[in-house]
C-alpha positions, 0 to 999 in steps of 0.5 A: 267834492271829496278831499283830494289825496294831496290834502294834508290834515289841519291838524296832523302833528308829528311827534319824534318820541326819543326827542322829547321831554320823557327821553330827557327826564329819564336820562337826567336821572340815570346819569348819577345812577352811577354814584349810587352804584359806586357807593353801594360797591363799596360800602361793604368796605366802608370801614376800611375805605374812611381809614385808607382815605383818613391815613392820606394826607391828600384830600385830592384822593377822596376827590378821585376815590368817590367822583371819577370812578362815578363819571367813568361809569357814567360814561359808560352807561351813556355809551350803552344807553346810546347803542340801545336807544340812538335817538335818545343822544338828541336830548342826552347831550343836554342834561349837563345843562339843569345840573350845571345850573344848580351846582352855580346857584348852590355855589352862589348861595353858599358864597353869600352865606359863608366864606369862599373857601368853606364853600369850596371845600364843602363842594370838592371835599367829601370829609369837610363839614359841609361835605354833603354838598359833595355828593348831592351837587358836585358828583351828580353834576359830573356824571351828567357831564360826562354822561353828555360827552358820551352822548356826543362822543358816541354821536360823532364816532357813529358818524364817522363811520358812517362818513368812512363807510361812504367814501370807502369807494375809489374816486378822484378829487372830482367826485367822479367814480374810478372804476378799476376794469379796463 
């Protein structure tokens, strides 16, 4: 007797390729790629930048000069990322979630080791002693963040204009179709 045709294969399994471990992993590391850009834009300035940021009196200002151009760009790029490959926003609103992680354990780590507020300025500040910390954990983790609000910002807008595309028809609260010819 043969194998009639509504016969599913044993072990026929379906693997969606933009949802998988891959689309993650190359999303976790191109979402900081931003920061590197940032930086290597401006270290032909280098110079001139750590005078400007030593002449402010301000250490909020090396906060906004290094990290949030960094997440806008990420941001971006999330966006660009999201026009060329839609299916990649199913992991994409997740990667926040391992550089989240990491930032509380370091933050953790650096609270049993020193003070409170050495630990906290090694992570907000770039100038401070432990000012590293800065770029390996608080920008990276920001970018993530806001690579991941892209992906689900694109996500919803896409989403609305769909919904809006839909219902562009004219019809009563009813549901049922209004036509206009008499």
């Amino acid at each position: 007797m043969g194998a009639q045709q509504s016969d599913v294969p044993m072990f026929q399994t379906e693997i969606v390729p933009e949802s998988g471990f891959l689309s993650w992993f190359l999303q976790q590391i191109s979402a900081p790629m931003p920061i590197l850009l940032w930086l290597l834009l401006i270290s032909p300035f280098g110079d001139l930048v750590a005078r400007w940021i030593r002449q402010s009196d301000s250490n909020i200002i090396d906060l906004l000069f290094f990290a949030v151009p960094s997440w806008f760009l990420s941001f971006f790029l999330a966006i660009a990322v999201y026009r060329l490959f839609a299916g990649g926003a199913i992991m994409g609103r997740w990667i926040w979630a391992l550089p989240v992680l990491l930032l509380l354990a370091m933050f953790c780590w650096g609270l049993a080791s020193q003070s409170f507020g050495r630990t906290l300025a090694g992570f907000l500040l770039p100038d401070s002693e432990d000012g590293w910390l800065f770029f390996v954990a608080t920008c990276p983790t920001g970018s993530a963040i806001a690579y991941s609000l892209a992906m689900i910002w694109s996500t919803r807008h896409q989403a609305s204009k769909a919904s809006a595309t839909r219902s562009s028809e004219p019809d009563d609260a009813s549901g049922v179709k209004v036509s206009s010819s008499l």
